[in-house]
C-alpha positions in Angstrom: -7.7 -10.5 27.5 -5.9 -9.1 24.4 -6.1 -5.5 23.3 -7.6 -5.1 20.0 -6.3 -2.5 17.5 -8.5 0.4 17.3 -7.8 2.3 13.9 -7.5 6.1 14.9 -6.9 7.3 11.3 -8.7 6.2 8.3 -6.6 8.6 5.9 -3.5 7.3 6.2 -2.1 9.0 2.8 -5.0 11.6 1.9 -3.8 12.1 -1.9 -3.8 8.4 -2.6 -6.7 7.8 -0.8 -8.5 10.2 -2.1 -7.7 9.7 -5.4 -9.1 6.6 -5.7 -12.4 7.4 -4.2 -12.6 10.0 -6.5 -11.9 7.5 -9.3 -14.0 5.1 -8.0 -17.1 7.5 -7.8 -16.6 8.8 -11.4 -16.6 5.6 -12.9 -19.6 5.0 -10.5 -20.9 8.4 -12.3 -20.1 7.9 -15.9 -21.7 4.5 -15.5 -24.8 5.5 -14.6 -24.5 8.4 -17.4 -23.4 5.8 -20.0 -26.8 3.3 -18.9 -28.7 6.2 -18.9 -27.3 7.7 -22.3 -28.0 3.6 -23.7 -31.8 3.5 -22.8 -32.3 6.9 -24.2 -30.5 5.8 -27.3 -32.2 2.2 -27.5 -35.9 3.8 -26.7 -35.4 6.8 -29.3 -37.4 4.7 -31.9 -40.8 4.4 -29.4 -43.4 6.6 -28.0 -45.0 6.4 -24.2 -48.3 7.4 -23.2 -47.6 9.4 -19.9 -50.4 10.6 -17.5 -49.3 12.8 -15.5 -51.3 15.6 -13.1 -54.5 14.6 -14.8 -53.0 14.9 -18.3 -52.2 12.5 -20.7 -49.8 12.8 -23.2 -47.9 11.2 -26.0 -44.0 11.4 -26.0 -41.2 10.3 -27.7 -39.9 7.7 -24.9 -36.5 9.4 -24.1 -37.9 12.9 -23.7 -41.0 11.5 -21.5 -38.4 9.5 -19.0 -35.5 11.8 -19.1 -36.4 13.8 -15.7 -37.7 10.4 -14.2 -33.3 9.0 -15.2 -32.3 11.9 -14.1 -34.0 11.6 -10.8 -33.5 7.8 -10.5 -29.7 8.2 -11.0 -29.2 11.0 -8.4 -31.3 9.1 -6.0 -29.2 5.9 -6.6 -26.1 8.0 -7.1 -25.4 9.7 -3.8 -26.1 6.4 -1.0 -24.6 4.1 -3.7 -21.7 6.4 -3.8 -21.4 7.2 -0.4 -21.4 3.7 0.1 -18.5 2.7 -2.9 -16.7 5.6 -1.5 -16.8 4.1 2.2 -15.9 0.8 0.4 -12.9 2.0 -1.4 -12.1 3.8 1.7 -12.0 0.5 3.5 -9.8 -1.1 1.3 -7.0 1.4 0.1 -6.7 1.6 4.1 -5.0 -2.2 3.6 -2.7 -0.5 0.9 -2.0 2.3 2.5 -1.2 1.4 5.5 1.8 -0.9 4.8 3.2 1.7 2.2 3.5 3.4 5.2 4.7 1.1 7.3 7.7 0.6 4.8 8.6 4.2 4.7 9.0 4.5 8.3 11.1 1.4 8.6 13.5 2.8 5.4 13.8 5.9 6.7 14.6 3.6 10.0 16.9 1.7 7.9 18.5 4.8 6.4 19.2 6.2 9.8 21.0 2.8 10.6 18.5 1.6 12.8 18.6 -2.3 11.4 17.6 -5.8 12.4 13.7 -5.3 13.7 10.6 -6.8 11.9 8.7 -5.3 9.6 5.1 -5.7 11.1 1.3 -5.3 9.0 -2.2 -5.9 10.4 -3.7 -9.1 10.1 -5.7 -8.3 6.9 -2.8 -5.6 5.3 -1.7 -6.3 1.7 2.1 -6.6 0.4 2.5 -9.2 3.3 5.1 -11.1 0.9 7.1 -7.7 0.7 7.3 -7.2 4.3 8.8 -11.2 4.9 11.3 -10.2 2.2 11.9 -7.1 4.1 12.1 -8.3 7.5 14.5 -11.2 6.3 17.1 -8.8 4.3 16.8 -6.3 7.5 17.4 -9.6 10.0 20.4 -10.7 7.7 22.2 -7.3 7.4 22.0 -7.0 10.9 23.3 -10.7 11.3 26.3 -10.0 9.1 27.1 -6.4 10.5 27.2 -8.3 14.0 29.8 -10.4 13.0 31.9 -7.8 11.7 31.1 -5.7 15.0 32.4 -9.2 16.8 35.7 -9.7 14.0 36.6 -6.2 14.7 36.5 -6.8 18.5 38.7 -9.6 18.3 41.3 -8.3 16.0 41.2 -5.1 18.7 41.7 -7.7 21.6 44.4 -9.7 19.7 46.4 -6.5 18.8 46.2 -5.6 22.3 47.1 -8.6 24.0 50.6 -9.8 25.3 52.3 -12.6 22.8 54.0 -13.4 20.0 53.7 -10.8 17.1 54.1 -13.2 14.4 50.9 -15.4 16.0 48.9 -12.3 16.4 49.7 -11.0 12.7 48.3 -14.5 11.5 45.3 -14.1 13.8 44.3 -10.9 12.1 44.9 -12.2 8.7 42.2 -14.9 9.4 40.1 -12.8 10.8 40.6 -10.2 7.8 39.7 -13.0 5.8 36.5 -14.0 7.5 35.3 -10.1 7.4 36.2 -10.3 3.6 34.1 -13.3 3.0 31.2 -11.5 5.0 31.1 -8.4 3.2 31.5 -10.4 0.0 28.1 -11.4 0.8 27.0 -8.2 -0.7 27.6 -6.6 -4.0 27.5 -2.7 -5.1 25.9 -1.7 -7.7 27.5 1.1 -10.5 25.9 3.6 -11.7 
């Protein structure tokens, strides 16, 4: 039976997170202002019989259901909220996540720890960044290997018995193949 990943922190980066929760609810917030502020302005024109505590009245419409909006939008506001925020929560986790993930495997890669895979949950996003990754990772580590391994036979040809003009033309083809590997790779100027 396979393990399954149990998620031990749901704030992976608090400010970015939280940021767009907080977003998230405004707009949340200044939609519910903006209907509210629309039926006031629609209904301004109309009156409403209200009877209310054994009273009846006559009102303009938006003064007579202000408090009842008012009450309506908080009561709708704080589950609904709690609920978007939960939500949003939920999926800035799949962002998050990976942006993590890809700064502890460059600060990996800056350390010169080179070659491993980049790995995201099943349902992570940026899954197309981490291939691209993993494969420039897997082929710097390819191509460092084979200079690693042209290196370590120019060392064993330079200290072998023989004939110095065969060795010398040994170590010029080998030069040449670490040449064409690092041409592989271009340095940008600043």
């Amino acid at each position: 039976m396979s393990k399954r990943y149990k998620r031990r922190n749901f704030f992976i980066n608090k400010r970015y997170q939280g940021r767009y929760m907080f977003i998230t609810y405004m707009v949340l917030v200044c939609s519910a202002l903006i209907l509210s502020l629309l039926l006031i302005f629609l209904s301004s024109d109309s009156l409403t019989l209200v009877y209310r505590d054994n009273d009846l009245s006559i009102n303009k419409t938006p003064l007579a259901l202000f408090w009842q909006f008012a009450m309506a939008n908080w009561v709708l506001l704080i589950p609904c909220g709690l609920l978007v925020v939960l939500y949003v929560l939920f999926q800035t986790h799949r962002t998050a996540g990976p942006l993590y993930r890809f700064e502890k495997v460059l600060d990996e890669m800056n350390s010169g720890k080179i070659g491993f895979s980049v790995k995201l949950r099943e349902k992570d996003e940026a899954k197309e960044l981490a291939d691209k990754l993993t494969s420039f990772n897997k082929n710097l580590a390819t191509k460092i290997r084979a200079l690693t391994a042209t290196h370590e036979e120019i060392n064993r040809i330079i200290s072998s018995e023989g004939d110095c003009g065969e060795k010398l033309e040994r170590i010029k083809r080998l030069n040449a193949d670490a040449i064409n590997t690092l041409s592989f790779f271009s340095v940008a100027d600043e």
